[in-house]
Residue, then its C-alpha position, 0 to 999 in steps of 0.5 A: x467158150x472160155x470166159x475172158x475175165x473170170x469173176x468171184x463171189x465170197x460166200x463166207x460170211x453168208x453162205x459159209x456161216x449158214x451151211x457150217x454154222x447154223x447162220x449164228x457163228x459169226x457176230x458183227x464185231x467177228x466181220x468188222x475186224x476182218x472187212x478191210x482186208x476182205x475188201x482188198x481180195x477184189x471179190x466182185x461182191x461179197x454175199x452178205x445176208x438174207x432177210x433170214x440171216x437178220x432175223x438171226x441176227x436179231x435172236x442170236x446176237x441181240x444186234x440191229x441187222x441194219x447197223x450190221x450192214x451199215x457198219x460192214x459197208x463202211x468197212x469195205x467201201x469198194x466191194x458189193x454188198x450182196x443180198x439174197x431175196x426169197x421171193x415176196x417175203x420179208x423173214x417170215x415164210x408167209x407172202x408179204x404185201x408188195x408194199x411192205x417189199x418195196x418198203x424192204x428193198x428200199x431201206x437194204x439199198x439205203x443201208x448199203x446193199x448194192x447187189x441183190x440176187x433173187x430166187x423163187x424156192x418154186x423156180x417160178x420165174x414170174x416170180x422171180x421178175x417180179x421181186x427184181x422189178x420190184x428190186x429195181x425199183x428200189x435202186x439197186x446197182x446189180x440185180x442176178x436172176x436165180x435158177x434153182x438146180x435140182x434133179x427130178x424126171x422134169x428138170x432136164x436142160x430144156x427146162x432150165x434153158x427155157x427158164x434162162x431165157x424169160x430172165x434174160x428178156x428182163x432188163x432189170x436182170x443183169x446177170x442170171x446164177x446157177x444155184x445148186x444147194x444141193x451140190x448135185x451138179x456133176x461135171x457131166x451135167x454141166x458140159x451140156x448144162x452150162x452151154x445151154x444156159x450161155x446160150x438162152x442168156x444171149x450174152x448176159x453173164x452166167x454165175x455158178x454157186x454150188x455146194x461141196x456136199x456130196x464133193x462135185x463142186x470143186x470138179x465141176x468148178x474146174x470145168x465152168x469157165x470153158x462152159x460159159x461161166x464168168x464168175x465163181x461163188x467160192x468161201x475162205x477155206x475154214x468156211x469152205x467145203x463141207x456143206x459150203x462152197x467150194x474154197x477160194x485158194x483151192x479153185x484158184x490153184x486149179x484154175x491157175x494150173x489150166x492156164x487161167x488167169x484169175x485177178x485177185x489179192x491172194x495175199x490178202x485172201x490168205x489173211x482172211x484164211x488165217x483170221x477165220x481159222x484163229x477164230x474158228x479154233x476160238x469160238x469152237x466151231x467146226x471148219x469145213x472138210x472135204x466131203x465123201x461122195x455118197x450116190x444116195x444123195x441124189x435120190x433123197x437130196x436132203x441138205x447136209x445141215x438137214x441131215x444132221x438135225x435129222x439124225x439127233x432127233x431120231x436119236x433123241x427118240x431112240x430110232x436112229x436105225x431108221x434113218x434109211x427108211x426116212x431116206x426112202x420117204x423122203x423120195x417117195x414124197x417129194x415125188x407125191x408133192x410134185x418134185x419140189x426143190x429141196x432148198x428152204x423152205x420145201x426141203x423142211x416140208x419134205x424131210x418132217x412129212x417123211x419123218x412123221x409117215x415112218x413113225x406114224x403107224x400109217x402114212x399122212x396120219x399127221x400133217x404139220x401145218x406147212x405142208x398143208x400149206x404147201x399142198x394148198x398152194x401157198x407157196x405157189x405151183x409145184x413143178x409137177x402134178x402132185x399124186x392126186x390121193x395125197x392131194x385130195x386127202x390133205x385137201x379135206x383136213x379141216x385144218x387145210x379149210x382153216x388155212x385157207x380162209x386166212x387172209x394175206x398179209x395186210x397193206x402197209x399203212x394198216x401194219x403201222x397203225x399197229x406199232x408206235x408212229x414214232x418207230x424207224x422204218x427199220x424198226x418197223x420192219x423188224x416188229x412187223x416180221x418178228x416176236x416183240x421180245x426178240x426185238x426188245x431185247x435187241x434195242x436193251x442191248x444198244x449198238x452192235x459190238x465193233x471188234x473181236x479178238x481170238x485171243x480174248x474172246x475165250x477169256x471173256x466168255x470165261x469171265x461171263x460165266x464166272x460171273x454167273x458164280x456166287x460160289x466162286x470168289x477166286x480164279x487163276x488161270x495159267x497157259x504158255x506165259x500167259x495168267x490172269x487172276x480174278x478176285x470177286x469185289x465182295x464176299x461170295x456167297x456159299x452156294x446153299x446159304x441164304x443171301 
């Protein structure tokens, strides 16, 4: 069943970014400079961002999203552009009108996004039809079905292949992913997995994006392409491993070392190796490491960033010590919810009730908002019945009747009669979906920076900072050959004295 060609997804800008660094690593100038030779590795697509990577965007870096990807289009005119949707939802968790999607999809493929890769958090593949055909619609050239990995008592190889096989009945959908963001895929599972899903798909193509969490990905990945598999989501090494994907030189040497041929650049993927680690040393960010392998994990499935959050605002409150009892929690109310996927948003959902039942002195004393909704089903139907107690008892908060009764999201022509008529769809777009100020303080700082330098980026962020200084009138900085001296343009100011 080995495959005859064997493809790759880059995930470094997108998915590597998120899983090490929080989404917010890297700026648009950091991804320019490296573009070109990014485009000469011969990826069949690179993925790109998310609805939520734009929203980062916007708040983090004060950059146009859409001048993002218009800019990196125009930097690697021969690789895809991928995109991930999320369902009918447009960067807030809340349902959006199905016109404000089709306005959505149309301005990314206008922009420049090519291929669209589409799940449902809930793995509910009408949904999932839904958005592609809404997709397709709007002219995109790839459309990739999602199915949602997980473990849970329900999910066993029936329940996906049955699954494969609705995605593979639509003609929109073109290809069909794996998705394991919990990097729970043994190698076991995959060698009756993997053909099964080949099957259902009936000769549409499998791709298989996974996570090194816990250390599997890279095993799992030696073994997919004689399991059906025809293209492999991998990042460049300082954005690989950890709570990444799997690193791109590494899958190749294994993959090389069975007899596969694989047809990319490597040369050119090891500048943009080199490039990544000169700018993670730069900007202090930590580069991906392997994993231990850490069987807990398959009870709790807790996404490693979620983890780390997790751990410092136990700290923060003095009960770190109880991160095992949270552990425990964890299972036991994903099980009461109905085993959601913990992928974004219900792994939050999960983790922060748990969270709150160990602190509480009784469990379900306090329930945030987003499980009520969760509970309510506004984030669709749970893949099991959840325990009928907990249900009943979150049902009769009357902040779940407050939740209920609020209205779906609006039609699009009643959205613009808010905003100035003047205003760009993709500016229409943003205010519609984010804080005014956010998006304000977006348009004040104008065009998106275009370049980035390792070397100089330290001594920028120095200089900003010396700025902020009105005590400091004199600085000389010396380092392996290298000064640069600073003198303020007028007397500073003695820190205390009155200007």
């Amino acid at each position: 069943m080995t495959s005859t060609r064997l493809d790759f997804i880059d995930t470094t800008v997108r998915d590597g970014n998120q899983s090490l660094w929080g989404a917010v690593g890297l700026r648009t100038g950091m991804m320019l400079e490296i573009a070109p030779d990014m485009d000469r590795v011969g990826y069949r697509a690179i993925d790109f961002s998310t609805s939520t990577h734009m929203a980062v965007t916007v708040r983090f870096h004060k950059e146009n999203p859409w001048e993002r990807i218009r800019l990196m289009k125009a930097r690697m005119p021969r690789t895809p552009l991928s995109f991930l949707s999320t369902g009918m939802r447009f960067i807030s968790w809340e349902t959006a009108h199905p016109e404000l999607m089709a306005l959505s999809y149309r301005l990314l493929v206008n922009n420049g996004i090519e291929r669209f890769m589409v799940m449902d958090p809930m793995n509910n593949m009408q949904a999932v039809i839904d958005s592609a055909t809404a997709i397709a619609g709007a002219g995109a050239r790839e459309i990739v079905g999602a199915l949602v990995y997980t473990v849970s008592p329900i999910h066993d190889d029936a329940h996906f292949a049955e699954a494969a096989r609705k995605l593979a009945a639509v003609p929109a959908i073109t290809r069909v992913y794996l998705k394991d963001p919990g990097g729970l895929l043994t190698p076991e599972r995959a060698r009756t997995l993997l053909p099964a899903l080949h099957k259902a798909l009936a000769g549409k193509p499998l791709e298989l994006h996974s996570h090194c969490t816990i250390g599997l990905a890279p095993f799992t990945y030696a073994d997919a392409p004689a399991l059906g598999v025809e293209t492999l989501h991998t990042a460049t090494r300082p954005l690989g491993n950890g709570s990444s994907q799997p690193a791109i030189e590494n899958i190749v040497a294994n993959l090389q070392s069975q007899g596969v041929s694989v047809d990319l650049d490597m040369k050119a993927a090891g500048r943009v190796s080199s490039y990544f680690a000169a700018l993670a040393a730069a900007e202090g960010l930590p580069p991906g490491v392997p994993q231990e392998y850490d069987m807990r994990y398959f009870q709790h499935q807790l996404p490693g960033g979620m983890i780390g959050t997790m751990r410092r605002q136990l700290r923060e409150m003095r009960q770190e010590h109880r991160l095992p009892e949270v552990y425990d929690e964890v299972e036991r109310v994903r099980r009461e919810l109905g085993y959601p996927i913990m992928v974004t948003p219900f792994s939050q959902v999960v983790g922060t009730q748990a969270v709150m039942n160990v602190l509480a002195p009784e469990r379900y004393a306090n329930v945030p908002d987003e499980v009520i909704r969760y509970v309510i089903g506004k984030f669709g139907t749970p893949p099991a019945p959840m325990d009928p107690n907990v249900r009943d008892r979150i049902e009769q908060l009357p902040r779940a009747k407050e939740l209920a009764k609020q209205s779906a999201m609006p039609e699009l022509s009643e959205m613009r009669r808010r905003f100035d008529s003047r205003l760009s769809d993709e500016e229409f777009l943003l205010r519609a979906t984010m804080p005014a100020e956010q998006v304000d303080a977006m348009v004040a700082a104008g065009p998106c920076r275009q370049h980035y330098s390792a070397v100089a980026s330290p001594v920028e962020r120095l200089v900003s900072e010396l700025s902020k200084r009105p005590d400091v009138s004199h600085a000389r900085i010396e380092r392996d050959g290298f000064l640069l001296e600073l003198r303020a343009s007028k007397p500073a100011v003695p820190a205390g004295s009155a200007a």
